[in-house]
N, C-alpha and C positions, 0 to 999 in steps of 0.2 A: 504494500500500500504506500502510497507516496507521501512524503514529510509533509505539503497540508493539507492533508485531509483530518478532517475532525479524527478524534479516536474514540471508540466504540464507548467508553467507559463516560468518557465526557458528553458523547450525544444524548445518551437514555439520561446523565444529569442534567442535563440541559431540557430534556422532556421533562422531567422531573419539577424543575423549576418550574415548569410553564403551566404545568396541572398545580403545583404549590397555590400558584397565585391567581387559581382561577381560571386561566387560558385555554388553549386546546388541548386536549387531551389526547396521545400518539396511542391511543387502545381503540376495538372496534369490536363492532355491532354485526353480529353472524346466527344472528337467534331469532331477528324478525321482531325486535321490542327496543322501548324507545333506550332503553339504557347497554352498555355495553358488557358483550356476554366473556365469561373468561372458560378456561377448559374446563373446567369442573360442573358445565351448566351451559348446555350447547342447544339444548332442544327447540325446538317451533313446532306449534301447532298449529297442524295440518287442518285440523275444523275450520280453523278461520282461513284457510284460501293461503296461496303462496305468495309471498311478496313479488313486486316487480321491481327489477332490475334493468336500466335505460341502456342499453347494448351502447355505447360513445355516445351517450345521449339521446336516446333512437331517431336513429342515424337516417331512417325512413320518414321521419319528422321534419327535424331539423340536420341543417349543414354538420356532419360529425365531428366529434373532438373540439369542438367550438365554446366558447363563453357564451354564444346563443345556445346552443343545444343542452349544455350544461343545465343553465336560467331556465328555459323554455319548457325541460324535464320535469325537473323540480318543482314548475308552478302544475303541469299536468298529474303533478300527486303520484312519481314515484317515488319507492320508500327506496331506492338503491343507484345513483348513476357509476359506469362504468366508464372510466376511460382508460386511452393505451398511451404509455410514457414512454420517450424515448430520449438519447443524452444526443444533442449537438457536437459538434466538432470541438467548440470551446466548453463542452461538459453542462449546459442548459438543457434542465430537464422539462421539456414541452410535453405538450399534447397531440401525438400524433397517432396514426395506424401503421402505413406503409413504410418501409424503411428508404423507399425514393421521394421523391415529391414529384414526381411528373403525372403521375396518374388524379392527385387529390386537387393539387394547387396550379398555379400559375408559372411556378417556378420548376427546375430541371436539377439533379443527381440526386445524391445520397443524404438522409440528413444529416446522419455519422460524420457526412465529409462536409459537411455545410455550417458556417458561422450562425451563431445565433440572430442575429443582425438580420441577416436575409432568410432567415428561417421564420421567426416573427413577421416578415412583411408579407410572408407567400398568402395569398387569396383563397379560400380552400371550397374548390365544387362552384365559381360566379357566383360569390354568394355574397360578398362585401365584408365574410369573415377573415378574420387572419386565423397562422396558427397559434396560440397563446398557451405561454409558459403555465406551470403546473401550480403556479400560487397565483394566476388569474383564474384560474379554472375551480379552485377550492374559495376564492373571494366572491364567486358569482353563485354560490347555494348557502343554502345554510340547513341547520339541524332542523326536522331528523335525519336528515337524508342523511346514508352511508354512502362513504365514496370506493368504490372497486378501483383500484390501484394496481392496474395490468401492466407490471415489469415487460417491455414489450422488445426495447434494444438499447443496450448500453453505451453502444458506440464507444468512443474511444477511451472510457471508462473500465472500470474492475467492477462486478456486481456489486462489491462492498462499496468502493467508491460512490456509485451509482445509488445502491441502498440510502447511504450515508447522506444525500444528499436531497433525497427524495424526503425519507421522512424527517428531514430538519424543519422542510419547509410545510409536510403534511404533518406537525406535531403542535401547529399553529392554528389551523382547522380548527374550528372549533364543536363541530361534530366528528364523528367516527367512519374511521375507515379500516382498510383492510387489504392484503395483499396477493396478487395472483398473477401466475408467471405460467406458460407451456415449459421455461426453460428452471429447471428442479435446479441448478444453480443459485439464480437470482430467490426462489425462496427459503434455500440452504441461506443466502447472504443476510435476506433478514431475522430467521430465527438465530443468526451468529451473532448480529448487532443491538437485536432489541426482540426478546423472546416473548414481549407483552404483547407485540403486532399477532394478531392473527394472518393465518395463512391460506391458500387454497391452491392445488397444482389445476391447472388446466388441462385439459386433453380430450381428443375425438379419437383416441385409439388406445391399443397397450393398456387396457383397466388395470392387469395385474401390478404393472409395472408402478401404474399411476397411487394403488392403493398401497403401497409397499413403501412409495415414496411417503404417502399421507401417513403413513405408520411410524416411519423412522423421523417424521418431523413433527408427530403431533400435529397436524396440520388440522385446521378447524371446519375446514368444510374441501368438499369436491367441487370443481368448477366441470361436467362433463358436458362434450353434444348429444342430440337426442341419437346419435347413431350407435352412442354404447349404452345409452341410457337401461338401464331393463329393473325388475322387480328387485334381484338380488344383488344388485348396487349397493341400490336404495337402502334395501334391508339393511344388507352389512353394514353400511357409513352408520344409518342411525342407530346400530346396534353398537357401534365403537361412537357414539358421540357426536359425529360429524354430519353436517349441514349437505344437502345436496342443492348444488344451483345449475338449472339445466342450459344450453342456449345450443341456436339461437334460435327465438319463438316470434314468429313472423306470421301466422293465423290464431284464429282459435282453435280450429283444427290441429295444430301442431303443439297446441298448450293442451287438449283434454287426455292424451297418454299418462306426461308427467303428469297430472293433477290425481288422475287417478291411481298413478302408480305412489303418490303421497312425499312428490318433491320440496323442497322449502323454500324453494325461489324461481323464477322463471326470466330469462335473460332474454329480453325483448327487445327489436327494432322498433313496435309500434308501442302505445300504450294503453292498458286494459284489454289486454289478452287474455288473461283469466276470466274477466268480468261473463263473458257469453259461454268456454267451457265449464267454468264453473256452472252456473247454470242451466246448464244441455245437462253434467252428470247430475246434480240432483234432480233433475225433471226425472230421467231415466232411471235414478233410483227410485222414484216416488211411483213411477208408471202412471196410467191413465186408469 
C-alpha cells in the first residue's frame, strides 16, 4: 500500500469519530428496516413484500449513475439505490458502469486511463447529466435509503486503496450503506479495512463458489441473477443468516418467481415491480 494512503487502523477511527458526534455512520442496513442490521440479526420478513433496490438508479427511468437518477429514485420511494464505482486515472472514485466511456457518454477511452477532470464533464446517455463523483451521489439522497456500493473497477488503484477511499467519503452519509463487488477481492478489501461494513459477492454463475466465498467472509447477504436464483439458494442463505437480493427485475413477471421463492430484495430497472407480482400471488393464493 502506498505511504498516503490512510491506514486501516486510522480510517474505522476516523468512522469512529464521525458516529461519536452524530454524523454518518460507515454500518449498513441489509434486513429491510429503518435501522442498521449487524451479523447477529440479518432476517426480513418476507410477509411484508421484498424491498426495492434502484439497479444505478433505475436506469430505465432515469439517465444511470446520475445525481438525477440517484434524487429521482429516492423520491419514487425506493428503500435501496445501487450504484457502480469506479477509480479514475488520478484515483476519483465516481459513479460509473462501463469501464470505457464511449458507449454511456460523450466522451472516448478508458476511465482507469482518464483524468478526473474530463471524466466529470462527460455527458452521460444526451441527457445534460454528467458523471459525478461518489460524494455527489451520497449528497443527492438521504435516509432511509441504503446505498449498494458496487466495487465495480479500481483502476489504477489496490482494492485497499480503492476501499480506503470509498468508505472515507461513504462514512459521511448519513444513512446506511453496504458493499458488493462480482470481484471477491474488492470485498476480501473491505472486510480487511473495516469489518463493521456489510458485504454481499455478486454473481450470475458459480453458486458454489459464490457461497463458499459468503462463508469465509461472513458476508451479509447474496447479490445473485435470476439465472441461479432457485428455492435452495434461498433456503440455504436464510438458513446461514444471509439476505438474498435478486437482479435484474425488469417486469412483474420476472419479480413473481423471487417473491415467491421468499427473496428479501428485488434489484430493479423500473420501480414497483413487486407492487403487481405481489398481488397476482396473493390473488392466486386466495383463488376465486
Amino acid at each position: 500500500m502506498s505511504s498516503d494512503t490512510t491506514s486501516s487502523t486510522d480510517l474505522v477511527s476516523r468512522r469512529n469519530i464521525i458516529k461519536a458526534t452524530g454524523a454518518a455512520v460507515g454500518s449498513t442496513m441489509l434486513a429491510g428496516t429503518a435501522t442498521a442490521k449487524r451479523q447477529d440479526d440479518r432476517s426480513h420478513d418476507s410477509s411484508e413484500g421484498p424491498y426495492s433496490t434502484a439497479h444505478r438508479g433505475y436506469r430505465d427511468v432515469f439517465p444511470q449513475n446520475t445525481v438525477a437518477a440517484v434524487s429521482g429514485s429516492a423520491k419514487l420511494g425506493a428503500d435501496r439505490i445501487e450504484i457502480d464505482l469506479e477509480a479514475t486515472s488520478d484515483g476519483e472514485i465516481v459513479a460509473f458502469h462501463d469501464t470505457r466511456l464511449d458507449q454511456l457518454t460523450d466522451k472516448t477511452g478508458l476511465v482507469a486511463e482518464t483524468h478526473s477532470k474530463e471524466v466529470l464533464e462527460a455527458e452521460v446517455l444526451n441527457s445534460g447529466e454528467t458523471i459525478p463523483t461518489l460524494s455527489e451521489t451520497l449528497a443527492a439522497t438521504r435516509p432511509p435509503v441504503t446505498m449498494n456500493l458496487e466495487f465495480k473497477d479500481r483502476g489504477p488503484l489496490s482494492w485497499e486503496e480503492f476501499t480506503e477511499r470509498t468508505l472515507e467519503i461513504a462514512y459521511r452519509y448519513s444513512g446506511d450503506f453496504y458493499a458488493s463487488s462480482f470481484d471477491h477481492d474488492a470485498i476480501r478489501a473491505v472486510r480487511q479495512i473495516d469489518s463493521s461494513v456489510d458485504i454481499a459477492p455478486i454473481f450470475g454463475g458459480n453458486k458454489d463458489e459464490n457461497l463458499a466465498v459468503a462463508r469465509e467472509l461472513d458476508a451479509e447477504a447474496l447479490n445473485c441473477s435470476t439465472g441461479v436464483l432457485d428455492r435452495e439458494l434461498v433456503e440455504t442463505a436464510h438458513d446461514e443468516g444471509r439476505a438474498v437480493n435478486v437482479w435484474t427485475i425488469d417486469s412483474w413477471r420476472e419479480a413473481k418467481m423471487p417473491i415467491e421463492l421468499g427473496v428479501d430484495g428485488l434489484i430493479a430497472d423500473y420501480p414497483h415491480m413487486a407492487t403487481f407480482a405481489t398481488d397476482g400471488v396473493d390473488r392466486g393464493n386466495h383463488g376465486r
